[in-house]
C-alpha positions as CSV (number, residue, x, y, z in Angstrom):
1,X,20.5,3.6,1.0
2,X,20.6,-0.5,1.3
3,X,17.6,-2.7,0.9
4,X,17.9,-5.5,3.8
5,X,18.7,-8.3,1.4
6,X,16.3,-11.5,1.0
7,X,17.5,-14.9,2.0
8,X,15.3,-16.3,0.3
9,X,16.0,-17.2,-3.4
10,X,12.3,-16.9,-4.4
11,X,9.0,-14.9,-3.7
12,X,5.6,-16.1,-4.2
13,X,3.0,-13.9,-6.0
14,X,1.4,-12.9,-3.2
15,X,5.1,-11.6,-2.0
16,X,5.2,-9.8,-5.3
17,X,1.7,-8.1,-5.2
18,X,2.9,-6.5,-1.6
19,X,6.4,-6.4,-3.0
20,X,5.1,-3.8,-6.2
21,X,4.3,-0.9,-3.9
22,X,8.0,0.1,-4.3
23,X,9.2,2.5,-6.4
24,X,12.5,1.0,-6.3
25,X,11.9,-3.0,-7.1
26,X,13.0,-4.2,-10.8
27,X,10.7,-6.8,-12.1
28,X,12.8,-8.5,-14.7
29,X,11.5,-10.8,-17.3
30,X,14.0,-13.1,-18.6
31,X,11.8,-15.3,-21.0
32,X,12.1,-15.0,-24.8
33,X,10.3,-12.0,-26.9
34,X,7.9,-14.2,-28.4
35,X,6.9,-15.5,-24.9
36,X,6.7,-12.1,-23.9
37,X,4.3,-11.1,-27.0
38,X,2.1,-13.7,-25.7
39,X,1.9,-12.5,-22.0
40,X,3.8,-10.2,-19.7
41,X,3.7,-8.6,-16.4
42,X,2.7,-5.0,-16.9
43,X,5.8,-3.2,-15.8
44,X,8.1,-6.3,-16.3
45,X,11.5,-5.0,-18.3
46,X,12.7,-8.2,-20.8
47,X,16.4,-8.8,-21.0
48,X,16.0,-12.7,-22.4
49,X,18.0,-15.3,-19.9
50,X,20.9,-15.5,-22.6
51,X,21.7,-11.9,-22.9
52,X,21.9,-11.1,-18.9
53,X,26.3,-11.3,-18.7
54,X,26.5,-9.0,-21.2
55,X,23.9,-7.2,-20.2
56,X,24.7,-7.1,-16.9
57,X,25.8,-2.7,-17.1
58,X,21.9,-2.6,-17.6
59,X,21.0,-3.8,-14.2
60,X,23.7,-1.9,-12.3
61,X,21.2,0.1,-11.2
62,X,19.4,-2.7,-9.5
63,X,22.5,-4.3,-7.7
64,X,21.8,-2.9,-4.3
65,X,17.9,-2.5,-4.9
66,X,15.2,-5.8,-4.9
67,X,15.0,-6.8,-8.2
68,X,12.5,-10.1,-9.0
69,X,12.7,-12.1,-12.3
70,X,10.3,-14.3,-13.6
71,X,10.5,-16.9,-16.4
72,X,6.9,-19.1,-17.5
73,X,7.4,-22.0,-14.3
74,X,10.5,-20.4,-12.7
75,X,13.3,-22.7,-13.5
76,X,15.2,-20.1,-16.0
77,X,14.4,-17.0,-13.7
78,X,15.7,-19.3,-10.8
79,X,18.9,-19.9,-12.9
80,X,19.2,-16.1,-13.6
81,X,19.0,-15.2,-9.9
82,X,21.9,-17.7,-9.1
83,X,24.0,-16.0,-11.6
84,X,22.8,-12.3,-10.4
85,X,23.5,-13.1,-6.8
86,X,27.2,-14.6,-7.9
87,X,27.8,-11.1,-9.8
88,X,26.9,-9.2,-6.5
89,X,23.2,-8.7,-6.7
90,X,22.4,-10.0,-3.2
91,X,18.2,-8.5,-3.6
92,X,17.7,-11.0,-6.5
93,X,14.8,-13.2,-6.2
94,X,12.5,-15.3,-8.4
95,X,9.2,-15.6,-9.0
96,X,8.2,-18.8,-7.6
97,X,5.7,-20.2,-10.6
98,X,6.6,-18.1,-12.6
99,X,3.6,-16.0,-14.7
100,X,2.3,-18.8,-14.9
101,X,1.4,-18.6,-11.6
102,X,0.7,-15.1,-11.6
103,X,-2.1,-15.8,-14.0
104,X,-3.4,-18.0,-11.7
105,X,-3.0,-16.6,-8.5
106,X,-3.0,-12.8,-8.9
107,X,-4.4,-11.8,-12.8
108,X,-6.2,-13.6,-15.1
109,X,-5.9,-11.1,-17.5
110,X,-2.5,-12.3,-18.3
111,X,-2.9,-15.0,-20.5
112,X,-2.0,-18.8,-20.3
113,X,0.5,-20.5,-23.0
Protein backbone atom coordinates (compact mmCIF):
# COMPACT_ATOMS: atom_id res chain seq x y z
CA UNK A 1 0.00 0.00 0.00
CA UNK A 2 1.02 3.89 -0.81
CA UNK A 3 1.89 6.47 1.75
CA UNK A 4 -0.02 9.87 0.57
CA UNK A 5 3.17 11.59 -0.44
CA UNK A 6 4.41 14.99 1.36
CA UNK A 7 4.62 18.18 -0.59
CA UNK A 8 6.56 19.47 1.47
CA UNK A 9 10.33 19.09 1.02
CA UNK A 10 11.04 19.30 4.85
CA UNK A 11 9.66 18.31 8.29
CA UNK A 12 10.30 20.01 11.51
CA UNK A 13 11.25 17.89 14.63
CA UNK A 14 8.28 18.18 16.12
CA UNK A 15 6.87 16.49 12.62
CA UNK A 16 9.41 13.88 13.16
CA UNK A 17 8.65 12.99 16.88
CA UNK A 18 4.84 12.32 15.62
CA UNK A 19 6.28 11.04 12.34
CA UNK A 20 8.44 7.99 14.51
CA UNK A 21 5.36 6.10 15.53
CA UNK A 22 5.54 4.29 12.21
CA UNK A 23 6.93 1.23 11.65
CA UNK A 24 7.43 1.97 8.10
CA UNK A 25 9.36 5.58 8.11
CA UNK A 26 13.30 5.34 7.13
CA UNK A 27 15.27 7.94 9.05
CA UNK A 28 18.29 8.29 6.97
CA UNK A 29 21.45 9.99 8.11
CA UNK A 30 23.48 11.26 5.31
CA UNK A 31 26.34 13.03 7.34
CA UNK A 32 29.84 11.59 7.47
CA UNK A 33 30.91 8.53 10.00
CA UNK A 34 32.90 10.66 12.08
CA UNK A 35 29.91 13.14 12.51
CA UNK A 36 27.83 10.25 13.25
CA UNK A 37 30.41 8.90 16.10
CA UNK A 38 29.89 12.15 17.57
CA UNK A 39 25.95 12.20 17.64
CA UNK A 40 23.24 10.34 15.96
CA UNK A 41 19.53 9.83 16.02
CA UNK A 42 18.86 6.52 17.73
CA UNK A 43 17.37 4.48 14.90
CA UNK A 44 18.91 6.78 12.12
CA UNK A 45 20.57 4.32 9.28
CA UNK A 46 23.97 6.26 7.77
CA UNK A 47 24.57 6.05 4.08
CA UNK A 48 27.08 9.33 3.85
CA UNK A 49 25.57 12.10 1.20
CA UNK A 50 28.31 10.88 -1.45
CA UNK A 51 27.50 7.28 -1.51
CA UNK A 52 23.52 7.64 -2.03
CA UNK A 53 23.57 6.98 -6.29
CA UNK A 54 25.20 4.08 -5.83
CA UNK A 55 23.58 3.19 -3.04
CA UNK A 56 20.45 3.93 -4.17
CA UNK A 57 19.36 -0.47 -4.45
CA UNK A 58 19.62 0.12 -0.53
CA UNK A 59 16.71 2.36 -0.27
CA UNK A 60 14.44 0.63 -2.70
CA UNK A 61 12.69 -0.49 -0.06
CA UNK A 62 11.84 3.09 1.01
CA UNK A 63 10.78 4.45 -2.51
CA UNK A 64 7.10 4.23 -1.87
CA UNK A 65 7.40 4.54 2.09
CA UNK A 66 8.25 8.16 4.09
CA UNK A 67 11.66 8.19 4.45
CA UNK A 68 13.33 11.58 6.35
CA UNK A 69 17.12 12.39 6.13
CA UNK A 70 18.98 14.59 8.25
CA UNK A 71 22.39 16.18 7.86
CA UNK A 72 23.93 18.59 11.06
CA UNK A 73 21.86 22.16 9.74
CA UNK A 74 19.98 20.47 6.81
CA UNK A 75 21.57 21.85 3.71
CA UNK A 76 23.22 18.21 2.59
CA UNK A 77 20.05 16.15 3.69
CA UNK A 78 17.99 18.97 1.70
CA UNK A 79 20.30 18.18 -1.33
CA UNK A 80 19.83 14.46 -0.83
CA UNK A 81 16.08 14.67 -0.83
CA UNK A 82 16.15 16.65 -4.18
CA UNK A 83 18.15 13.88 -5.69
CA UNK A 84 15.77 11.02 -3.99
CA UNK A 85 12.67 12.65 -5.15
CA UNK A 86 14.29 12.98 -8.99
CA UNK A 87 15.14 9.08 -8.65
CA UNK A 88 11.37 8.40 -7.83
CA UNK A 89 11.21 8.65 -4.08
CA UNK A 90 8.21 11.12 -3.87
CA UNK A 91 8.00 10.44 0.50
CA UNK A 92 11.47 12.04 0.90
CA UNK A 93 11.79 14.79 3.24
CA UNK A 94 14.33 16.56 5.29
CA UNK A 95 14.94 17.33 8.58
CA UNK A 96 14.52 20.96 8.84
CA UNK A 97 17.70 21.91 11.29
CA UNK A 98 19.01 19.20 11.02
CA UNK A 99 20.21 17.28 14.59
CA UNK A 100 21.16 20.09 15.36
CA UNK A 101 17.91 20.99 15.93
CA UNK A 102 16.85 17.87 17.25
CA UNK A 103 19.18 18.45 20.06
CA UNK A 104 17.69 21.39 20.77
CA UNK A 105 14.18 20.92 20.24
CA UNK A 106 13.38 17.28 21.01
CA UNK A 107 16.72 15.51 22.97
CA UNK A 108 19.40 16.88 24.66
CA UNK A 109 20.99 13.79 25.02
CA UNK A 110 22.28 14.00 21.54
CA UNK A 111 25.16 15.94 21.75
CA UNK A 112 26.19 19.40 20.05
CA UNK A 113 29.32 19.66 17.64
Amino acid sequence: MTSPQPSSLEVTTAELVQMRSDANLLLLDCREPDEYEIARIEGAQLIPMREIPERLADLEPWREQPLVVHCHHGVRSLRVVEFLRSKGFAGAQSLAGGIEAWSLEVDAGVPRY
